[in-house]
RODO-2510 file (C-alpha; in nm, 4 decimals, decimal comma):
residues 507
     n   res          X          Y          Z
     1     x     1,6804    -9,9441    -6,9963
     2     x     1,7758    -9,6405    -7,0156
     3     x     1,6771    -9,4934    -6,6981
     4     x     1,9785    -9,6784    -6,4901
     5     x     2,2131    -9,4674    -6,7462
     6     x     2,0818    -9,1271    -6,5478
     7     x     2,2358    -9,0912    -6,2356
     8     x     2,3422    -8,8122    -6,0339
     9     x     2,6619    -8,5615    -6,0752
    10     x     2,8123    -8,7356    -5,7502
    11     x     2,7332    -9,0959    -5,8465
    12     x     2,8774    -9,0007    -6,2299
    13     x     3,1887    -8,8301    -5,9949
    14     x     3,2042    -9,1919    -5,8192
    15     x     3,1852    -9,3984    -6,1771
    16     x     3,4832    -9,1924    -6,3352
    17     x     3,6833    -9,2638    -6,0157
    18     x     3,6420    -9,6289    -6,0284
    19     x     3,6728    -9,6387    -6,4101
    20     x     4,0231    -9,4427    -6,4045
    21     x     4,0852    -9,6638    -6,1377
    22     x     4,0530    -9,9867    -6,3586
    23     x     4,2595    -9,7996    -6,6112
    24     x     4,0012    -9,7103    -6,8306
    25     x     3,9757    -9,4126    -7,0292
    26     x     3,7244    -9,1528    -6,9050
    27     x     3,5613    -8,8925    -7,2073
    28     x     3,3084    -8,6304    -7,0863
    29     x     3,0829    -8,4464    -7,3505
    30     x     2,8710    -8,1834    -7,1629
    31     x     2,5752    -7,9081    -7,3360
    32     x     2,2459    -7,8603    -7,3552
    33     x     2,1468    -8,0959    -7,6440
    34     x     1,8366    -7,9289    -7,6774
    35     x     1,7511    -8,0952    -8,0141
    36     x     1,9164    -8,4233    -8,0778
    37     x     2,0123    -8,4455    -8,4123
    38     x     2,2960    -8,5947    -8,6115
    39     x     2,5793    -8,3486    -8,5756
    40     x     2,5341    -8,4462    -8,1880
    41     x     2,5277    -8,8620    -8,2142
    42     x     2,8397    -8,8301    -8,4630
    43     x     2,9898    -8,6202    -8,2285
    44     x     2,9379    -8,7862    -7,8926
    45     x     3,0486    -9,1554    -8,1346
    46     x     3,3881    -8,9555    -8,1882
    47     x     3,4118    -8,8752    -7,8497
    48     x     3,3282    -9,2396    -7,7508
    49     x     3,5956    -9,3514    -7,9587
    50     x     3,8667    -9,1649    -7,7670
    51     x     3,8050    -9,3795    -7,4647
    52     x     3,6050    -9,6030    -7,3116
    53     x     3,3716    -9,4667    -7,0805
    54     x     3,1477    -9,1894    -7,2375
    55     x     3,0250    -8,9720    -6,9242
    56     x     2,7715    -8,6820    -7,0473
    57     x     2,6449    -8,4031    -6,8403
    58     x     2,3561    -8,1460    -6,9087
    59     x     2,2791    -7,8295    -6,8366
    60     x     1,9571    -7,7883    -6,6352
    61     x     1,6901    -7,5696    -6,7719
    62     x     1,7326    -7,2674    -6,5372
    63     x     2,0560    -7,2291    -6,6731
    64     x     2,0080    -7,2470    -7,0072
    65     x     2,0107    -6,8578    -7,1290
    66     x     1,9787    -6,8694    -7,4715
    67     x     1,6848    -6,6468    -7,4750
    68     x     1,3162    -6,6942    -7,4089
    69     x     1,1613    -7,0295    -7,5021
    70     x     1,5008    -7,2367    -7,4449
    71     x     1,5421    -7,5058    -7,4005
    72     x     1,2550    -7,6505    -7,5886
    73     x     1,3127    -7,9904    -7,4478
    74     x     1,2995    -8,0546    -7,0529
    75     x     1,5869    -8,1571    -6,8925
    76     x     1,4059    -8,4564    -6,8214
    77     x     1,3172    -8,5067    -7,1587
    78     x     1,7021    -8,4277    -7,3348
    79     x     1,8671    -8,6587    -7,0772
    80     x     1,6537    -8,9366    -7,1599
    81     x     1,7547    -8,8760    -7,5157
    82     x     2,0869    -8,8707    -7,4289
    83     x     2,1110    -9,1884    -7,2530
    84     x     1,9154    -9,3794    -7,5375
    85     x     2,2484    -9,3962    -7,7178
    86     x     2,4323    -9,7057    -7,7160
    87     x     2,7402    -9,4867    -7,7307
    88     x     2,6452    -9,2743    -7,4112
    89     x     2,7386    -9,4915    -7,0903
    90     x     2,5703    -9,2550    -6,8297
    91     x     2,4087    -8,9107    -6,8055
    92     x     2,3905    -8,6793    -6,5324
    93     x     2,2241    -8,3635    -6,4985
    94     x     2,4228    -8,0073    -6,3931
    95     x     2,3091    -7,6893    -6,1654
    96     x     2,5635    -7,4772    -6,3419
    97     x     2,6079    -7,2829    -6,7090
    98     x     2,9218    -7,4318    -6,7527
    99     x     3,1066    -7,8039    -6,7076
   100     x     3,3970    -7,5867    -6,4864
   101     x     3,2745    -7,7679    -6,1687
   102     x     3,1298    -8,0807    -6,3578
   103     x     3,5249    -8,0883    -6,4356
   104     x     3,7132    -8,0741    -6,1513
   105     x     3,4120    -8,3749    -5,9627
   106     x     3,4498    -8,5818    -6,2533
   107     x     3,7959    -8,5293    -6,3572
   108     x     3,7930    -8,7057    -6,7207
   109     x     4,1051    -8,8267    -6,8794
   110     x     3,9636    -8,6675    -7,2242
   111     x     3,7026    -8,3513    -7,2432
   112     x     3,5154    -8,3349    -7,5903
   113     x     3,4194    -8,0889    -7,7969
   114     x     3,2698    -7,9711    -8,1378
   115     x     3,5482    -7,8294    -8,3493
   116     x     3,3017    -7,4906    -8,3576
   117     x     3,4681    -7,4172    -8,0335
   118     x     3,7894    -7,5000    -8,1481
   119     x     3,8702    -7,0969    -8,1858
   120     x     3,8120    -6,9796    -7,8420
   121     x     3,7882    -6,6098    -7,9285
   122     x     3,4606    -6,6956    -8,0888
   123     x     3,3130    -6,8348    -7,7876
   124     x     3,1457    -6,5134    -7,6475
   125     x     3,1005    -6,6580    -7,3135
   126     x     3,4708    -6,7227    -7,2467
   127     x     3,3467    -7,0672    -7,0837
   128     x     3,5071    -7,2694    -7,3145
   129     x     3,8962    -7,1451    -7,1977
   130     x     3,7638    -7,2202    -6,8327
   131     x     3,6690    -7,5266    -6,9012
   132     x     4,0264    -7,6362    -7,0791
   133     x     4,1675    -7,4586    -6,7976
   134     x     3,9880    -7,6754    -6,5286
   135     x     4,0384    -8,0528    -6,7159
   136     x     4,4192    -7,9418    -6,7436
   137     x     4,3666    -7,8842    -6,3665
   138     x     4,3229    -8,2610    -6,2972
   139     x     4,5977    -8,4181    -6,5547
   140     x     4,3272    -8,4302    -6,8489
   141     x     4,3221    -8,2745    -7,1722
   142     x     4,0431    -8,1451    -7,3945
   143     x     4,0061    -8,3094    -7,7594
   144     x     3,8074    -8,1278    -8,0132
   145     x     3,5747    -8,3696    -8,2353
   146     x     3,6167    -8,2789    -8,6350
   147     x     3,2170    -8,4333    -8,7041
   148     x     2,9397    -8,2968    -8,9638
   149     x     2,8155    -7,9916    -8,7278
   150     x     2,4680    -7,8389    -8,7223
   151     x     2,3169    -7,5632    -8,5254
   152     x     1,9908    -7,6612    -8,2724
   153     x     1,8816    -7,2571    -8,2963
   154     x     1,9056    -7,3148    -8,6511
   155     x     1,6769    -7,6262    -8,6653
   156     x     1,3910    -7,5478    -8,4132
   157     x     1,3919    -7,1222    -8,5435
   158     x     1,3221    -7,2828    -8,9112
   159     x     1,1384    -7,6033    -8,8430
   160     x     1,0109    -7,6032    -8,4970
   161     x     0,7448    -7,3231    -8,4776
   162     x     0,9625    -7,1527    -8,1745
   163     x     0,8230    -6,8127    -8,3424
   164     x     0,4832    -6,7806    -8,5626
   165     x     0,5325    -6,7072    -8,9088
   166     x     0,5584    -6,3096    -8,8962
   167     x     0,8700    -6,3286    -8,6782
   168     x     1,0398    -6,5848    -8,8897
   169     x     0,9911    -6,3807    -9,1597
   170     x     1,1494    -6,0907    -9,0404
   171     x     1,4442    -6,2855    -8,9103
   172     x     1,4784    -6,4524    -9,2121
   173     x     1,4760    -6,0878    -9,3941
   174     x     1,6737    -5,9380    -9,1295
   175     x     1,9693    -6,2144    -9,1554
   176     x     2,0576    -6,1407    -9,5193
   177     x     2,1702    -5,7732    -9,4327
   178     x     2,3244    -5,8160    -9,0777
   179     x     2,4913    -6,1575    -8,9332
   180     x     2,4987    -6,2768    -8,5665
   181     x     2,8618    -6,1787    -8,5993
   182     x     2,7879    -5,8690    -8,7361
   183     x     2,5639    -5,7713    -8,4699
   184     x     2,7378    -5,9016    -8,1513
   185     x     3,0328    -5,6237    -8,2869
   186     x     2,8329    -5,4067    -8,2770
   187     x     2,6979    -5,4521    -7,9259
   188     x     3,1054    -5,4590    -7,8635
   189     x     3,1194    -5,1144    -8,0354
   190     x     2,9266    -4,9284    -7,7326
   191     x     3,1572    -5,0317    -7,4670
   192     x     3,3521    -4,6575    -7,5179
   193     x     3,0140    -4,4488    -7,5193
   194     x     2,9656    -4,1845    -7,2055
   195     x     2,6503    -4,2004    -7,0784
   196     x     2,4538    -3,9790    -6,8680
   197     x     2,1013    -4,0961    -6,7208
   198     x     1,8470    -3,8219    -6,5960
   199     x     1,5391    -3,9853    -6,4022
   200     x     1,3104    -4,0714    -6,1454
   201     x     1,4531    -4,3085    -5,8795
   202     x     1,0960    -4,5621    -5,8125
   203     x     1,1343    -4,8756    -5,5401
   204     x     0,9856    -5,1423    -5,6883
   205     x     0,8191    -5,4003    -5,4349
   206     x     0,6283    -5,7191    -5,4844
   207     x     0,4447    -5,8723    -5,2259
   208     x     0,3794    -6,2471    -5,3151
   209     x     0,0211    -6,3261    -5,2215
   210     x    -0,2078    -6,6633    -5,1943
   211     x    -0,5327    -6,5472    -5,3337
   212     x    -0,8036    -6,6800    -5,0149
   213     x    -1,1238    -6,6269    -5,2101
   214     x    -1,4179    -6,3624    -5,0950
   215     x    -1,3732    -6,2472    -4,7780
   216     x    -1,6522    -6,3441    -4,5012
   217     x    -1,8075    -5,9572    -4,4822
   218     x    -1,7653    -5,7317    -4,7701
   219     x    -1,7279    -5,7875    -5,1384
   220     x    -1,2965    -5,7677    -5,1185
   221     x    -1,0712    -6,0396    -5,2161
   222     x    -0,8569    -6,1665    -4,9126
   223     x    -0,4925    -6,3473    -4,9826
   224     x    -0,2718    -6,5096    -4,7830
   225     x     0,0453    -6,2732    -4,7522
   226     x     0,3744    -6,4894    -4,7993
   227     x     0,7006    -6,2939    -4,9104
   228     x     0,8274    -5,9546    -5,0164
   229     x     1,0895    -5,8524    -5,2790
   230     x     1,2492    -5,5002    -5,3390
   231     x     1,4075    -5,3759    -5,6989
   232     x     1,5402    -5,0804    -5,7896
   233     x     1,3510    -4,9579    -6,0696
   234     x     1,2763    -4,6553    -6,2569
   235     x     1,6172    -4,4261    -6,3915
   236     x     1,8254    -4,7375    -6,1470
   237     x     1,7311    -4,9823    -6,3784
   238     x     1,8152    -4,7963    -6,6893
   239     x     2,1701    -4,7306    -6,5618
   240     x     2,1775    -5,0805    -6,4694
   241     x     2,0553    -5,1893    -6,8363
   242     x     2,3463    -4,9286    -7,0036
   243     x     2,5842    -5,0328    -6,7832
   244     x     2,6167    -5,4001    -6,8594
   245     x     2,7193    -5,2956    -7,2081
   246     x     2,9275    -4,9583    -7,1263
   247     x     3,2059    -4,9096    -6,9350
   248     x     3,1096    -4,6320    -6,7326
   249     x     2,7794    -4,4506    -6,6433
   250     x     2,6806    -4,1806    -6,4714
   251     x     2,2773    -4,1537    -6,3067
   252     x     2,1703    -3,8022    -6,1892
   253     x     1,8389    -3,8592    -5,9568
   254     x     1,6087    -3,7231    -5,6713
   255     x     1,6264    -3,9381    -5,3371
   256     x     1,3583    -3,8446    -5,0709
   257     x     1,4450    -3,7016    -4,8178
   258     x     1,1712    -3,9148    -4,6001
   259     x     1,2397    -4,2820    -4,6459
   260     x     1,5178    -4,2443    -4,9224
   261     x     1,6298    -4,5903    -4,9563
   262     x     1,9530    -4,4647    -5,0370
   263     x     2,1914    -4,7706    -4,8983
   264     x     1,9297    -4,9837    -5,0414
   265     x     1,9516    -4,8534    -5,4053
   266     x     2,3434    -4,7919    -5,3692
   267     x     2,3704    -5,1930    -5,3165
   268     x     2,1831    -5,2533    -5,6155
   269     x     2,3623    -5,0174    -5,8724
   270     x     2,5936    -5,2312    -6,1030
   271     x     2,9781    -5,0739    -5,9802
   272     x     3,0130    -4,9049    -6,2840
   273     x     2,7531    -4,6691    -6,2126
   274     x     2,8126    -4,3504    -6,0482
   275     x     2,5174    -4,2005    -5,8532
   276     x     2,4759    -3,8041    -5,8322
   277     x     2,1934    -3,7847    -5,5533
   278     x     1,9948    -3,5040    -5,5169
   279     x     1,7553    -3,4733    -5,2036
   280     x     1,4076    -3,3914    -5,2762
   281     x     1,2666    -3,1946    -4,9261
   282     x     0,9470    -3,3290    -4,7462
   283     x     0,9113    -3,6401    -4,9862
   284     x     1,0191    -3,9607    -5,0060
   285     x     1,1731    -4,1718    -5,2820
   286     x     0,8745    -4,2807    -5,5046
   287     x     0,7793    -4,6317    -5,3940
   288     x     0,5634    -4,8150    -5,5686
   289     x     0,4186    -5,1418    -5,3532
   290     x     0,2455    -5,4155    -5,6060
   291     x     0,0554    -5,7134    -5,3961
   292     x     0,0508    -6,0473    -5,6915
   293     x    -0,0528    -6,3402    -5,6801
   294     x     0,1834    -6,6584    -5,7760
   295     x     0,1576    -6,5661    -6,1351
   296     x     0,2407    -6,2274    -6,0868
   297     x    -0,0666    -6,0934    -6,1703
   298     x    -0,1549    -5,7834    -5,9845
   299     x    -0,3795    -5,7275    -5,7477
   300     x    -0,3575    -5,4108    -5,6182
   301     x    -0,1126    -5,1049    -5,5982
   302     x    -0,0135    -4,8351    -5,3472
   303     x     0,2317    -4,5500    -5,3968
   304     x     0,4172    -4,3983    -5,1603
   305     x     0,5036    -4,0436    -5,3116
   306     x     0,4642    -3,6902    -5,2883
   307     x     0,2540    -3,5347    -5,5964
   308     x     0,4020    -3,2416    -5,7155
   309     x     0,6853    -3,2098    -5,4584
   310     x     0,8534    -2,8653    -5,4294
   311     x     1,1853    -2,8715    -5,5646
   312     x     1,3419    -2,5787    -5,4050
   313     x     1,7025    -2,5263    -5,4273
   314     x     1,7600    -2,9025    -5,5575
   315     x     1,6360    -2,7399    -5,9268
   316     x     1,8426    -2,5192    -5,9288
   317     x     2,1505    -2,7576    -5,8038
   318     x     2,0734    -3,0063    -6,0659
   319     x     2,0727    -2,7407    -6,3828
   320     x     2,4096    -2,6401    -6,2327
   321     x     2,5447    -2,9637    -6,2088
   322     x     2,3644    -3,0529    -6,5760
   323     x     2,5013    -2,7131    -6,7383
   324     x     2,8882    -2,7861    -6,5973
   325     x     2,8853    -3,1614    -6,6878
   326     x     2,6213    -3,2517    -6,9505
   327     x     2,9262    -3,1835    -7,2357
   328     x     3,1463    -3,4280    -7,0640
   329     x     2,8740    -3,7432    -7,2011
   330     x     2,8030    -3,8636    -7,5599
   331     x     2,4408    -3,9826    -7,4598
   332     x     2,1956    -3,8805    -7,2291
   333     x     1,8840    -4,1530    -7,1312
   334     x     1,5832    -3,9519    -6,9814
   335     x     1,3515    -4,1634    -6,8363
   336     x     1,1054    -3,9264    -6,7160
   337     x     0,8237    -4,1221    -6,5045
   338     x     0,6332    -3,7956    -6,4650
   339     x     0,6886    -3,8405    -6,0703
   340     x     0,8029    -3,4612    -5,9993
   341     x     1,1795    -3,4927    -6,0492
   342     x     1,2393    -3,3546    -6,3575
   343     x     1,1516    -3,0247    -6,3722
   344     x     1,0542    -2,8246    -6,6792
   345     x     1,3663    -2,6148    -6,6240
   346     x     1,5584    -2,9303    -6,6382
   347     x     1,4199    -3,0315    -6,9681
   348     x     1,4858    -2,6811    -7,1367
   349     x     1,8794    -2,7496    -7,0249
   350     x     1,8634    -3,1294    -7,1141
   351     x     1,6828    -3,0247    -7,4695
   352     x     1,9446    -2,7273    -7,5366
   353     x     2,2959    -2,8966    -7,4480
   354     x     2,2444    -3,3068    -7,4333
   355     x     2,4650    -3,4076    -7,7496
   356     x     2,2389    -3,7007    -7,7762
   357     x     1,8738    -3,6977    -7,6231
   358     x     1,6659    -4,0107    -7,5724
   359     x     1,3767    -4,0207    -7,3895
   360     x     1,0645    -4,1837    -7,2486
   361     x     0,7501    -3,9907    -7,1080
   362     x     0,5581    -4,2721    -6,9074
   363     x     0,2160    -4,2511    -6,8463
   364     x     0,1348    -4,4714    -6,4780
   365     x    -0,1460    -4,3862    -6,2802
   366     x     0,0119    -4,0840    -6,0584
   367     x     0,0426    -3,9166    -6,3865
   368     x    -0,2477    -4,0072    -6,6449
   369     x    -0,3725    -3,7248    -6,8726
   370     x    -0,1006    -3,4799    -6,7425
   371     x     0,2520    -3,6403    -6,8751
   372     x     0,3359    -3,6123    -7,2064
   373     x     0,6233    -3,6095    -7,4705
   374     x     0,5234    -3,2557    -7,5358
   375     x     0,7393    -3,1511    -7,2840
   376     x     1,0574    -3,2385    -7,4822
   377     x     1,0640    -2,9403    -7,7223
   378     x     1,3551    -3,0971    -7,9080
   379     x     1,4417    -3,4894    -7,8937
   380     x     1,7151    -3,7212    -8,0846
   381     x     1,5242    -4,0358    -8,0159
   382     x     1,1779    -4,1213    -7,8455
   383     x     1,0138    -4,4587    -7,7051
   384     x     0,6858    -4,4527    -7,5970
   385     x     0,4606    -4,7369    -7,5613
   386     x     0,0596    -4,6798    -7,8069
   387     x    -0,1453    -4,5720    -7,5362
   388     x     0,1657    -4,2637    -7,5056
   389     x     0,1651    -4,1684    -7,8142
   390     x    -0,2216    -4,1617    -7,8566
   391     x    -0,2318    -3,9486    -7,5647
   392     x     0,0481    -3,6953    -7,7684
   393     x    -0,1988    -3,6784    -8,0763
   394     x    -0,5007    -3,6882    -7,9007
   395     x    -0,5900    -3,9847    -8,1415
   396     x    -0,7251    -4,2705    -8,0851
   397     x    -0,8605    -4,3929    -8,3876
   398     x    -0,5958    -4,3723    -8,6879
   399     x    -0,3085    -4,5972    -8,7614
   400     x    -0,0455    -4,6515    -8,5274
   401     x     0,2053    -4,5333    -8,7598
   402     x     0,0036    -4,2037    -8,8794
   403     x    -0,0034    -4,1477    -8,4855
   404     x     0,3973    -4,1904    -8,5362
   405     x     0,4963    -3,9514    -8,7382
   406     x     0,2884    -3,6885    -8,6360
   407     x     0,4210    -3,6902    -8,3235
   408     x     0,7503    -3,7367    -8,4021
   409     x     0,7528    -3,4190    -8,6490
   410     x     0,6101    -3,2448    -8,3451
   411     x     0,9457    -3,2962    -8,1041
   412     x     1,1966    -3,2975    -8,4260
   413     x     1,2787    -3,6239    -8,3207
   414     x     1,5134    -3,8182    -8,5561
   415     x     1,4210    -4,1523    -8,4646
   416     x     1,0914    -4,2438    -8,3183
   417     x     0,9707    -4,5850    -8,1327
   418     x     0,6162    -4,7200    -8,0173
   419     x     0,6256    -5,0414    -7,8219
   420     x     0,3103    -5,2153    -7,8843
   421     x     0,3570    -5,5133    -7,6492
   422     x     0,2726    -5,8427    -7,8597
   423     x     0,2194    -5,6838    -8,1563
   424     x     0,6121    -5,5885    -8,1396
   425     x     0,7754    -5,2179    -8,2368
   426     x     0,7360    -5,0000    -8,4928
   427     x     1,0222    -4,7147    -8,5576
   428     x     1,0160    -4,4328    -8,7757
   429     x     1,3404    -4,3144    -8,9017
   430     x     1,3465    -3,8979    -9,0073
   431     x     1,6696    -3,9294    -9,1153
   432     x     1,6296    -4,1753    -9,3971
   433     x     1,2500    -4,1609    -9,4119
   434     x     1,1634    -4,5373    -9,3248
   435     x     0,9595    -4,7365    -9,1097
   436     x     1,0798    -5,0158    -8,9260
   437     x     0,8469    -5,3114    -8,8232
   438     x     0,9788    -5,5448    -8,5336
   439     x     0,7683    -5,8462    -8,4185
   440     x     0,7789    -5,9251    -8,0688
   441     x     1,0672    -6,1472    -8,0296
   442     x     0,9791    -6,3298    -7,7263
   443     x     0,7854    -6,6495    -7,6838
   444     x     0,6831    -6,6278    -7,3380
   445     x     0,6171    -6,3831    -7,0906
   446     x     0,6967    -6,3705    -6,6883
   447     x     0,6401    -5,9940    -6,5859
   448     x     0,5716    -5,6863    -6,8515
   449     x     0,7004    -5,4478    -6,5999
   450     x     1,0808    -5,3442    -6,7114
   451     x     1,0699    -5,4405    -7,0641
   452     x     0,9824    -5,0471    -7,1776
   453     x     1,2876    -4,9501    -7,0429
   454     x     1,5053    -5,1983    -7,1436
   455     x     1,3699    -5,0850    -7,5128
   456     x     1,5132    -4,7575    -7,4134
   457     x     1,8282    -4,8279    -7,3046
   458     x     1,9711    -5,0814    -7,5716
   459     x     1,8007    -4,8551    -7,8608
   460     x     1,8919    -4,5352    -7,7545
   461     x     2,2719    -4,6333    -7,6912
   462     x     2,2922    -4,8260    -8,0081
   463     x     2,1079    -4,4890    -8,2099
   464     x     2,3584    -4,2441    -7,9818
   465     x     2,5943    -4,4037    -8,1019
   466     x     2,5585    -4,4254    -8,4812
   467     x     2,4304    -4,7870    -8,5247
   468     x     2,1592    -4,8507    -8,8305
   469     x     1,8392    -4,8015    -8,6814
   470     x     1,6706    -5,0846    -8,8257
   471     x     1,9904    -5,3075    -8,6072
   472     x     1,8843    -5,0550    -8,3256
   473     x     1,5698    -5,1374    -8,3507
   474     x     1,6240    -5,5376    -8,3665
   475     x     1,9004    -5,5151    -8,0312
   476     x     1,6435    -5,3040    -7,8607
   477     x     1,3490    -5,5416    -7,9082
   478     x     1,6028    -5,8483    -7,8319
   479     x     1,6391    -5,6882    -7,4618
   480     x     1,2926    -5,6416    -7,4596
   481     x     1,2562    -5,9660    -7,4963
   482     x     1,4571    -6,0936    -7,2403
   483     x     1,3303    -5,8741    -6,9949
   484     x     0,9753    -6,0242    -6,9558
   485     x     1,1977    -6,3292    -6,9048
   486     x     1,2744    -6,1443    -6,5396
   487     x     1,0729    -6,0779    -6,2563
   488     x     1,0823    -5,6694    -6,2153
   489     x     1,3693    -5,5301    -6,2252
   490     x     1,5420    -5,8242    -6,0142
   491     x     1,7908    -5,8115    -6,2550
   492     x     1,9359    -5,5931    -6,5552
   493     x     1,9614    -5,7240    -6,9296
   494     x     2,3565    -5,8200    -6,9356
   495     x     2,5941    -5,8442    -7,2320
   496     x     2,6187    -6,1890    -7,2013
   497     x     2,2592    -6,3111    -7,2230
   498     x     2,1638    -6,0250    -7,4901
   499     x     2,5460    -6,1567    -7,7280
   500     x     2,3558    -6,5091    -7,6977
   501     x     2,0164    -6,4135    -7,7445
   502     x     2,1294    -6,2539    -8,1003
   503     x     2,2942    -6,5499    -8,2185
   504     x     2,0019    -6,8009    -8,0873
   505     x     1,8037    -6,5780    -8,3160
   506     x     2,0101    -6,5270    -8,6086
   507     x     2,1667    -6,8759    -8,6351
***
């Protein structure tokens, strides 16, 4: 029975028309109604009430960007729920994040909504003002239900098993000092900072394979080839990562001079990032070329790089530009991929004059056994994933955070980070002599590549910038989060998705 209530966005457009034009009163509710519960049936009664056709339309799952594991319910699933209830007349289903088009097709008389949007400077997405704008638009106004209210994050974070018992734990622990309010100021608070990233520029490319089987002579696997995708990764997508939550950054990097990529990688920087290029002779910009298969598993890799490329004069040029300009920033992000760019000269003025110093050493496979943290004679804040930091200590045996604090006593750094994957984040603070245990706050994973350095970016601008660390900590693991969410670095962590991730979390 209620399958003839779900129809589609332009049959629902065709219903309201015919209802107005019987001179019926036309309510829309629209959401996500992940978990049905009673705050939403009392609600969408109220709104029933108002009128006399109750039109409802859903977001569809790939909008829904409340963090990883949302929706929990199929759209399938919640608009079969929806149209259960007698008060619901029809359902539709929505490509969009918000009803602003869903608006101006169906044009309702009335558009309803909880009285928790009621204040629109709480709504952090700024939809909900759009959305009054666009029913105004067509003669309709918006009408805010006053109905017993519950939260869906609320529900299915306590009672739904979205997270195993560890990471409920240490939300529950982490809510009674800091509030999802308290936290999305904070993210507000970094919008001033001046940031300066220092780092290798790396092409990221993904070939998209059909694994074939064994091929007919040799033992190799043979796939199918079937797309390509570029990213720009490496010190790009830091930038990128800062720059969604700062007003203005500025990227110093080494562009080949063979294949640079350059109008490639200027398309993909966010617009407030400004590039300083520097041209590294006889190389060209590191490009790394992954083949996967359809679940992004890797099959193989090929770099295209220069190992130990001789910097010449472009050493020299950067120090200059470093020594003149490095005062002008509050922060500086290093992520050094070991790739040949930054030069120990480079570090010595980085480690001397950068007001704020966060970095990364990576270990990949150009590098292995020769990159470490070591380099950094003096560091504010460090992120390194465990294999890293074993490397540092030579130790592969004792506790993690043994390992830790060794190493961190061995750069003077005042705040130290090892990402650990699944097993989450541990961070030492100097300063107040504590440890900090994160669990992994994500409940599914799409690609592991990115997430390190969007750990480094959101912790080392909320530590630069005289946040707790245990909040730093949380934010940084929260982008972390939503990066294995994304496919490379096809896209940076925004403002927008991290603001709602926090309060999907903290509700």
């Amino acid at each position: 029975m209620s399958g003839g209530k779900i129809v589609s966005l332009d049959e629902l457009a065709e219903i309201s028309r015919k209802q107005k034009h019987k001179g019926a009163r036309v309510v829309q509710c629209h959401g996500a109604f992940d978990l049905m519960h009673v705050g939403h049936i009392r609600h969408l009664q109220r709104a029933r009430a108002e009128g006399d056709v109750l039109l409802v339309t859903i977001t569809a799952d790939a909008y829904i960007n409340k963090g990883p594991g949302r929706p929990v319910f199929n759209e399938q699933l919640r608009a079969e729920n929806l149209a259960a209830l007698a008060c619901v007349d029809y359902v539709a289903l929505f490509q969009d994040a918000t009803a602003v088009e869903a608006l101006h097709k169906i044009q309702p008389n009335i558009y309803a909504k909880g009285s928790d949007y009621q204040t629109h400077t709480d709504d952090i997405t700024g939809n909900i003002a759009r959305e009054k704008e666009a029913v105004e638009t067509h003669r309709g106004r918006i009408f805010y239900t006053d109905e017993l209210t519950f939260s869906s994050s609320s529900l299915l974070n306590e009672h739904f098993g979205v997270f195993p018992p560890e990471t409920k734990q240490y939300l529950k622990s982490f809510r009674r000092n800091w509030s999802d309010g308290d936290v999305r100021k904070m993210l507000q608070s970094l919008s001033k900072a001046r940031v300066l990233v220092v780092g290798d520029a790396i092409v990221d490319e993904y070939h998209y394979t059909a694994p074939l089987g064994q091929a007919g002579k040799g033992n190799i696997l043979a796939v199918r080839y079937e797309s390509e995708e570029k990213f720009a990764g490496g010190a790009m997508a830091v930038a990128n990562h800062i720059a969604g939550f700062c007003e203005q950054v500025t990227l110093v990097t080494g562009l080949g001079e063979i294949d640079s990529h350059e109008t490639f990688i200027r398309s993909k920087l966010l617009p407030n990032v400004t590039p300083e290029f520097f041209c590294i002779k006889g190389a060209p910009t590191v490009t790394k070329r992954r083949f996967v298969d359809g679940d992004l598993s890797k099959l193989f890799e090929v770099y295209f790089y220069k190992e130990d490329p001789a910097l010449g004069s472009m050493e020299q040029d950067v120090c200059r530009w470093l020594e003149k300009r490095i005062g002008d920033f509050d922060i500086v992000v290093v992520p050094d991929f070991g790739n040949g760019f930054i030069s120990s000269r480079m570090i010595e003025v980085l480690c001397q004059r950068a007001p704020y110093l966060a970095v990364n050493t990576q270990i990949n496979s150009g590098n292995r056994g020769y990159h470490v943290i070591h380099r950094y004679p003096r560091v504010d804040f460090a992120s390194l994933n465990e294999p890293e930091v074993r490397l540092a200590a030579y130790n592969r045996q004792d506790p993690i955070e043994t390992v830790a604090e060794k190493v961190c006593d061995q750069i003077s750094a005042k705040c130290f980070a090892v990402t650990r994957g699944t097993r989450g984040v541990v961070m030492l603070d100097r300063t107040r002599d504590v440890m900090h245990t994160v669990p992994a706050l994500s409940t599914k994973v799409i690609d592991r590549i990115g997430a390190g350095d969007a750990f480094l970016s959101l912790t080392g601008l909320c530590l630069g910038t005289g946040l707790p660390s245990e909040v730093a900590a949380f934010i940084g693991s929260a982008a972390a989060a939503l990066d294995v969410q994304i496919v490379c670095n096809r896209e940076p962590v925004s403002s927008l998705n991290l603001n709602k991730y926090v309060t999907t979390l903290l509700k």
